[in-house]
C-alpha positions as CSV (number, residue, x, y, z in Angstrom):
1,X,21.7,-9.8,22.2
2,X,23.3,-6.9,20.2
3,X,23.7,-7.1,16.6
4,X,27.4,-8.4,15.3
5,X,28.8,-5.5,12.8
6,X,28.5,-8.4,9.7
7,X,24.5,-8.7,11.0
8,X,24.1,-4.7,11.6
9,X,25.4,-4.1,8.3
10,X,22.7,-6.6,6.7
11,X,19.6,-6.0,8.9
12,X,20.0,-2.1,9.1
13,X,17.3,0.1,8.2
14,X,18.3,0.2,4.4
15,X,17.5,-3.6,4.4
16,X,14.8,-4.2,7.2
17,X,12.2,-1.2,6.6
18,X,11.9,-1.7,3.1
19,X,11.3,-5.4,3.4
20,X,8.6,-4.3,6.4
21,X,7.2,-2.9,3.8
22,X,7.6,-5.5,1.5
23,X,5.6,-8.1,3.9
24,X,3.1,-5.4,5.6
25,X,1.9,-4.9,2.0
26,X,1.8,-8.9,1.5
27,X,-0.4,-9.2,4.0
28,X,-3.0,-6.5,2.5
29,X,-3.3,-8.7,-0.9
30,X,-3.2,-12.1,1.0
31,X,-6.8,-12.6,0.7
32,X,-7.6,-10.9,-2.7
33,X,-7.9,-14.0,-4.9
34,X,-9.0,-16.4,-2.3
35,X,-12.6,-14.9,-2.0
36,X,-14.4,-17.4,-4.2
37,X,-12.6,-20.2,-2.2
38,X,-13.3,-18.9,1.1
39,X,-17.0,-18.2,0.5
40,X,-17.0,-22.0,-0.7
41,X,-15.7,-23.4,2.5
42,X,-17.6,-21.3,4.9
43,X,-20.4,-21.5,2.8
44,X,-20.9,-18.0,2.4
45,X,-22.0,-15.1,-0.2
46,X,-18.9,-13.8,-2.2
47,X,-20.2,-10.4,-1.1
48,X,-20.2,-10.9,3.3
49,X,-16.6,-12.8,2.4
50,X,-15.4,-9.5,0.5
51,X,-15.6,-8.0,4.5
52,X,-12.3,-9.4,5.1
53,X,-11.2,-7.1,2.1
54,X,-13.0,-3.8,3.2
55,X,-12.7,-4.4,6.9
56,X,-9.2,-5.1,6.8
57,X,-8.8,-1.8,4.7
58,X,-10.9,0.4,7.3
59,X,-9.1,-0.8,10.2
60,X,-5.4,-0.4,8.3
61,X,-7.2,3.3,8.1
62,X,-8.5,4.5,11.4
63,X,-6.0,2.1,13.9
64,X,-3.6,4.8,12.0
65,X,-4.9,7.7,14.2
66,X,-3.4,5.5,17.4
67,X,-0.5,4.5,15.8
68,X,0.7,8.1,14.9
69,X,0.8,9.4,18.7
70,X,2.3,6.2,19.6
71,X,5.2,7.1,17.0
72,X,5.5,9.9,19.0
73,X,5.3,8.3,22.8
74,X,7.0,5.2,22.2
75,X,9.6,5.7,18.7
76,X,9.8,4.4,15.5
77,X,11.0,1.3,16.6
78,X,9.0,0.0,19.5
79,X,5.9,1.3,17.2
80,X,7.3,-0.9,14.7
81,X,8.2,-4.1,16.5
82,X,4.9,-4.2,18.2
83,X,2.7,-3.8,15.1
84,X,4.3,-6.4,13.6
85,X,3.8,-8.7,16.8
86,X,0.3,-8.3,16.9
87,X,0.2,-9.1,13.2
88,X,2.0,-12.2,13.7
89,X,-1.0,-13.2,16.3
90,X,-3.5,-11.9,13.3
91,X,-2.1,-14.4,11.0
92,X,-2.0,-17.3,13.2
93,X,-5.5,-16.6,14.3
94,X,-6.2,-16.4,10.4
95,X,-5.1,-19.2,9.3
96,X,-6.8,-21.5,12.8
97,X,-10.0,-19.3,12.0
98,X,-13.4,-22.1,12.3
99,X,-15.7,-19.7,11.1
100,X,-16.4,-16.6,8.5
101,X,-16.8,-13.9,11.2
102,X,-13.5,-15.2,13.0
103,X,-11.9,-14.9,10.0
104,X,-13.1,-11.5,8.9
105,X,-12.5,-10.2,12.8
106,X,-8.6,-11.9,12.3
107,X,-8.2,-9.7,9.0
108,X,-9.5,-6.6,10.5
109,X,-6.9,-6.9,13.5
110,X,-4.4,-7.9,10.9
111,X,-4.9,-4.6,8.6
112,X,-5.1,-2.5,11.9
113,X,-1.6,-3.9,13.3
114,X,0.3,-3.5,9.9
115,X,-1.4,0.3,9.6
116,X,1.5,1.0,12.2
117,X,4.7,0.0,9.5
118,X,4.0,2.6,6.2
119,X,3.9,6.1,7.9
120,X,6.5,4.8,10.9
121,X,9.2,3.5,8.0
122,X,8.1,7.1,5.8
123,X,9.1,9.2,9.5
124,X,12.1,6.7,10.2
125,X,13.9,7.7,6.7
126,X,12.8,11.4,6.9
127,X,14.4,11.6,10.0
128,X,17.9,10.2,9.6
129,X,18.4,10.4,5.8
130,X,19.2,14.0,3.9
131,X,17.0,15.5,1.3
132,X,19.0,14.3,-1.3
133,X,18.9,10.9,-0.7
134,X,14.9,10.7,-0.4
135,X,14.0,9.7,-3.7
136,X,16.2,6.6,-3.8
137,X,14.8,5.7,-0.5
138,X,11.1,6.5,-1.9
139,X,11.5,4.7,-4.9
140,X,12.8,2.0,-3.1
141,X,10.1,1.9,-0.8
142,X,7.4,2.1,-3.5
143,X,8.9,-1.2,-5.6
144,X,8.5,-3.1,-2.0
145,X,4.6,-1.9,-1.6
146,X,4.7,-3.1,-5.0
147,X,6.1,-6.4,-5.2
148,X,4.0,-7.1,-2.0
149,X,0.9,-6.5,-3.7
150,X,2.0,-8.7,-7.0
151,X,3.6,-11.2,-5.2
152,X,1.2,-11.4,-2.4
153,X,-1.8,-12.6,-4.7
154,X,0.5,-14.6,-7.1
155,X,1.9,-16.9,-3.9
156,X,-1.7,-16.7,-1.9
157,X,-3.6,-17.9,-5.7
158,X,-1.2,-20.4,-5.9
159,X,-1.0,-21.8,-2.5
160,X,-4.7,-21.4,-2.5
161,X,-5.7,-23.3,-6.0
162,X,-3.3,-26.4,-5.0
163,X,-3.1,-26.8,-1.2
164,X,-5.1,-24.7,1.4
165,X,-5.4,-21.0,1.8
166,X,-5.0,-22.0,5.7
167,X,-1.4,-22.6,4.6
168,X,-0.6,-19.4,3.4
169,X,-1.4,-17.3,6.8
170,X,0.4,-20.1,8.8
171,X,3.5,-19.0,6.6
172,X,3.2,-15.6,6.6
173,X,2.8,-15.9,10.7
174,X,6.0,-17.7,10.6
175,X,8.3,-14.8,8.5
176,X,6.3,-11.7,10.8
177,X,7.7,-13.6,14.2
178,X,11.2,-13.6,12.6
179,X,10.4,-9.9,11.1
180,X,9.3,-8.7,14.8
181,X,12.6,-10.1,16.1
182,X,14.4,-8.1,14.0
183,X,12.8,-4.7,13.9
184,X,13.0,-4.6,17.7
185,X,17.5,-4.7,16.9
186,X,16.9,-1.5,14.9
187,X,18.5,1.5,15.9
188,X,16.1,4.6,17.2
189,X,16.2,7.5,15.3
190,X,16.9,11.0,17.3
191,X,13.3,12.3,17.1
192,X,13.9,15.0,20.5
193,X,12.3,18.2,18.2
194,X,9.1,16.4,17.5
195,X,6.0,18.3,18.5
196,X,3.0,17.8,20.3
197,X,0.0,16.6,18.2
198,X,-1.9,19.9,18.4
199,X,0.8,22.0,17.5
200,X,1.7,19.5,14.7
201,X,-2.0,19.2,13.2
202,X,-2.3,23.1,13.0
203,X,0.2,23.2,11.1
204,X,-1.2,20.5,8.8
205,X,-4.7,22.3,8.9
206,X,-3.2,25.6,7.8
207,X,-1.1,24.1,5.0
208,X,-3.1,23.9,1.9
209,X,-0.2,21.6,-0.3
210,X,-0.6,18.8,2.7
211,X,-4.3,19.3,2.4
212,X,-4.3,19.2,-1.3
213,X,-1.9,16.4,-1.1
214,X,-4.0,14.2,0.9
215,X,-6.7,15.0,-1.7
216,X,-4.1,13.7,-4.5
217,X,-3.1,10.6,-2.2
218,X,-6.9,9.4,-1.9
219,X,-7.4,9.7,-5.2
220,X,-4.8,7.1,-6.0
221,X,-5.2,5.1,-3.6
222,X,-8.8,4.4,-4.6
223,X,-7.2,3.8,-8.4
224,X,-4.2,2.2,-8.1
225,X,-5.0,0.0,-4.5
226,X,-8.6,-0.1,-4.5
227,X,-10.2,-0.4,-7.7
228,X,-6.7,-2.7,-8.5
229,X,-7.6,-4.8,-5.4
230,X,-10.6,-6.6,-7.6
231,X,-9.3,-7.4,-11.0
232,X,-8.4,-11.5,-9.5
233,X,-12.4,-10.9,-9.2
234,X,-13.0,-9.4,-11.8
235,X,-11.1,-12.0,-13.9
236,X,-12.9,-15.0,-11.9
237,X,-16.7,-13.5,-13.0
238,X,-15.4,-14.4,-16.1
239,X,-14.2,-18.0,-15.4
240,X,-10.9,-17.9,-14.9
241,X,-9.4,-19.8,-12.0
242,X,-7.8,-18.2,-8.7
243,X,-4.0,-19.0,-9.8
244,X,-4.4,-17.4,-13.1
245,X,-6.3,-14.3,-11.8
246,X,-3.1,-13.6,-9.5
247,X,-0.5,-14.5,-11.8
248,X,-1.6,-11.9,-14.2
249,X,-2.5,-8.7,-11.6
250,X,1.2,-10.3,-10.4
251,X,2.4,-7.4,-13.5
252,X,1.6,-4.2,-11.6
253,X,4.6,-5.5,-9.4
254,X,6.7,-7.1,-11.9
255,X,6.1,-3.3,-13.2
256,X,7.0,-1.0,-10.4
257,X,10.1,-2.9,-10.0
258,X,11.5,-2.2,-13.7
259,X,10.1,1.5,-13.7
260,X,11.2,2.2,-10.4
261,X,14.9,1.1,-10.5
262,X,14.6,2.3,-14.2
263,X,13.9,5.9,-13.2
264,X,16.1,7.0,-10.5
265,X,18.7,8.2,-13.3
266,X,16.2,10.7,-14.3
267,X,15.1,12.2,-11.4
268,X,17.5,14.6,-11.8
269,X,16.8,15.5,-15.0
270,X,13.1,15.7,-15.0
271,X,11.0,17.8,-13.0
272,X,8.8,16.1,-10.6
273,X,6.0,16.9,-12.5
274,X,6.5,14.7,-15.2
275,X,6.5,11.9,-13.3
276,X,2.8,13.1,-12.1
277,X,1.3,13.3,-15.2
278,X,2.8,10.2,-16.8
279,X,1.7,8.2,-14.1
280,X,-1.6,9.1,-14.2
281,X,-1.8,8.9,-18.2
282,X,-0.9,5.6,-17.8
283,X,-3.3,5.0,-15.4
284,X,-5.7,6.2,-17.6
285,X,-4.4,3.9,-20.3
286,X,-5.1,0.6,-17.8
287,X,-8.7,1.4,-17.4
288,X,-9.3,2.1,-20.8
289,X,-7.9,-1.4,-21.4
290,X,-10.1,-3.7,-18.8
291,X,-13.1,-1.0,-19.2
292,X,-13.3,-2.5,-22.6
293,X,-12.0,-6.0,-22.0
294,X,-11.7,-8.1,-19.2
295,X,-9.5,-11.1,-20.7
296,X,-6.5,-12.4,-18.9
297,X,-4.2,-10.9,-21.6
298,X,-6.0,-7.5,-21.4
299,X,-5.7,-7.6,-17.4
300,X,-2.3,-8.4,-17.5
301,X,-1.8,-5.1,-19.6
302,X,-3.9,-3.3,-16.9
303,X,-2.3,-4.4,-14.0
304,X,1.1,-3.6,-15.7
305,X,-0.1,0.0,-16.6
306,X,-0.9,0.8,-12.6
307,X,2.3,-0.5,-11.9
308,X,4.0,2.0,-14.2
309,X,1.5,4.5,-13.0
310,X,2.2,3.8,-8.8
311,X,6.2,3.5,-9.8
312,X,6.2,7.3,-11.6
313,X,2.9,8.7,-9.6
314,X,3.6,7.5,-5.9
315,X,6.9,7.5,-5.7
316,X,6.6,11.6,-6.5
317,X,3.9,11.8,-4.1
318,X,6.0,10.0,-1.0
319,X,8.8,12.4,-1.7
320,X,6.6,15.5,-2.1
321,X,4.7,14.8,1.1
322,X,8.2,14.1,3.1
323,X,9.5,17.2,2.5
324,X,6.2,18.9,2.6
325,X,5.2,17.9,6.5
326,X,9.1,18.6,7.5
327,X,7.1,21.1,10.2
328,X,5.0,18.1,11.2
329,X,6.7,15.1,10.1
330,X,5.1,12.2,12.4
331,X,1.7,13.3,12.1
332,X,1.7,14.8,8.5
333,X,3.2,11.5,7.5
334,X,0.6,9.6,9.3
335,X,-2.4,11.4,8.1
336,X,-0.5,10.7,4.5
337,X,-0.8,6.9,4.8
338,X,-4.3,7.3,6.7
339,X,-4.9,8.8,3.0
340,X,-4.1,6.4,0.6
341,X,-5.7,3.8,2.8
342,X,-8.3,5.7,2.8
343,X,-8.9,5.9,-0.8
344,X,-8.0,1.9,-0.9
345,X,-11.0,1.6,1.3
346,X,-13.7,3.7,-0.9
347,X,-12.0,2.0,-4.0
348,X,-12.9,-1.2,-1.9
349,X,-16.4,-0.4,-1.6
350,X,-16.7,0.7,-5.3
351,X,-15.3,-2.8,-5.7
352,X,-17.8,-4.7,-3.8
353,X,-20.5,-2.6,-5.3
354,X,-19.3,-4.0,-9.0
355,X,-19.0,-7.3,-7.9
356,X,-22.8,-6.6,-6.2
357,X,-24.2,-5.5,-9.5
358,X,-22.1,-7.8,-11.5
359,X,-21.1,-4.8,-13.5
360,X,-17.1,-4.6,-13.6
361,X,-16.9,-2.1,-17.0
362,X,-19.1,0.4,-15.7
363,X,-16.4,0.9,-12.6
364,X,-13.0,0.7,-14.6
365,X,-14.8,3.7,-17.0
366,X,-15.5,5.9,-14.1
367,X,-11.8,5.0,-13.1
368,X,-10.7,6.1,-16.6
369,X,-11.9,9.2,-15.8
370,X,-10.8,9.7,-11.7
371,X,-7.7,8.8,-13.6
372,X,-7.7,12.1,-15.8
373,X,-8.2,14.3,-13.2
374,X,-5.6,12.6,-10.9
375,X,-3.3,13.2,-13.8
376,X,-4.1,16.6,-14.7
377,X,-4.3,18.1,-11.1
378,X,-1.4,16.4,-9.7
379,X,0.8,17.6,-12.1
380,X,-0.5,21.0,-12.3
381,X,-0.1,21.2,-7.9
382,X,3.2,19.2,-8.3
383,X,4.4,22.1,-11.0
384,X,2.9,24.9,-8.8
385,X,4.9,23.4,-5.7
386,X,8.4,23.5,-7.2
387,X,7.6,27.5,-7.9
388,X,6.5,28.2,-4.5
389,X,9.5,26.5,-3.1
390,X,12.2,28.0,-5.7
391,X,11.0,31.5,-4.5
């Protein structure tokens, strides 16, 4: 049944794709501070339960390479209504799961439907709003990945610690049915001058600021979603129970959402740079911080930090790349998100490795110093970029 105007107005793109986001995100940090409890009821090792992290991570990765095409074939739309169906099925199989391996194969269907959302919302916006409305949309879009990563380990600890974790996928299967219902009501974007995907990945092969870009975007992501993705464990090692361990790492959203709404008056006024190298200074500042101590206050501080870092650092990076791939938006875009997915998955297995060797400060100081070259060269390409384009 069509949309009334009163509903249209409310669930538009401005309002759905952001909170697709929002909940696609959500589901990547569901299980983050529940791996101590699941291992105990399936009576498992920490490290095989940590699959539902990585595997969920590789899958949101790769299943992008289908998803792109489909953008293509299908739309925006159907891409995105059908993602989000199959990750409705995910959670319900999640939450019903008897065993471990169930469990881990639910997650890695789960992260392989919700790979569809990020680069289909990115090409939605870059193809119906005008350049100079980008960076709100970007900003906007970065404080929903955000808040979906804080909020999505503060609820899940929570729900975890004091009822069941089965609870919390048996709600979040509840909100994606509703969520699928009303993605399929959006409006297609006009997408007729889209080229084929050979054309399109020449162009992203001979571009070296996409290729350099992607190099930027895997670097963060192994920073700020990775390595981020085990501070609840690193916090348990220490003793510290699952609620706490989320409500802490809960900062890095509480953080994106001040810095991000914060800094849209001075977009204008600052060049893009900027924004590059204080986020990854302050990267560099969080790892220096739980490199040295791993306490709830000094985590809190930490996960804070990245969340000022992804609000000045990814923000500039989703507005770089959008205007960047304009020649090959659907798959530049995709190969974008395959990025920082990407880099989420090696900081994965960097994380697993520390939790392995029980040896948490040795990865947050090699992070300290990813960090400094992920400052450094991103604002130097980010600097370079604005001359190239000005002449």
């Amino acid at each position: 049944m069509p949309l009334t105007p009163v509903k249209a107005r409310w669930l538009g793109p401005a309002i759905v794709l952001p909170f697709a986001i929002f909940w696609s995100t959500i589901d990547r940090a569901l299980a983050l501070p529940m791996i101590a409890t699941l291992a105990s009821d399936f009576q498992a090792e920490a490290a095989v339960t940590g699959w539902s992290i990585t595997g969920y991570a590789l899958a949101y990765s790769v299943l992008q390479l289908v998803w792109g095409p489909l953008q293509m074939r299908w739309g925006r739309v159907k891409v995105l209504w059908v993602s989000a169906a199959i990750g409705t099925l995910a959670a319900v199989a999640s939450a019903a799961a008897p065993t471990l391996p169930l469990f881990i194969t639910a997650r890695i269907v789960s992260g392989g439907a919700w790979a569809a959302t990020f680069s289909a919302v990115l090409v939605y916006f870059g193809d119906t709003l005008p350049a100079a409305r980008r960076p709100a949309a970007m900003s906007n879009l970065a404080t929903a990945a955000a808040l979906g990563l804080g909020l999505g380990s503060l609820v899940a600890g929570a729900i975890t610690e004091w009822a069941s974790w089965r609870w919390v996928f048996a709600g979040f299967a509840v909100v994606s049915a509703v969520l699928t219902v009303i993605l399929a009501q959006l409006p297609e974007p006009d997408h007729s001058g889209d080229e084929r995907i050979i054309p399109q990945l020449g162009r992203i092969v001979r571009s070296p600021w996409m290729l350099g870009l992607y190099a930027f975007t895997i670097l963060e992501g192994t920073l700020l979603i990775g390595i981020y993705n085990f501070l609840p464990q690193a916090l348990q090692q220490t003793g510290e129970g699952v609620f706490v361990s989320g409500l802490v790492t809960a900062g890095f959203g509480v953080a994106v959402v001040v810095v991000s709404q914060g800094m849209k008056p001075l977009v204008p006024r600052l060049k893009p740079w900027v924004f590059m190298f204080s986020g990854g200074a302050f990267a560099v500042g969080a790892f220096t911080v739980i490199a040295l101590w791993i306490t709830p206050i000094s985590v809190l501080v930490g996960a804070s930090m990245m969340g000022i870092a992804w609000a000045l650092a990814h923000t500039t990076l989703q507005t770089w790349i959008t205007d960047a791939a304009t020649p090959a938006r659907s798959m530049g875009l995709t190969f974008f998100s395959i990025s920082l997915m990407l880099g989420g998955s090696i900081g994965a297995a960097l994380g697993q490795a520390a939790v392995d060797h029980n040896n948490f400060p040795a990865l947050f100081a090699v992070a300290v110093l990813a960090s400094v070259v992920f400052a450094i060269s991103g604002a130097i390409g980010r600097a370079r970029y604005s001359v190239v384009e000005q002449n």
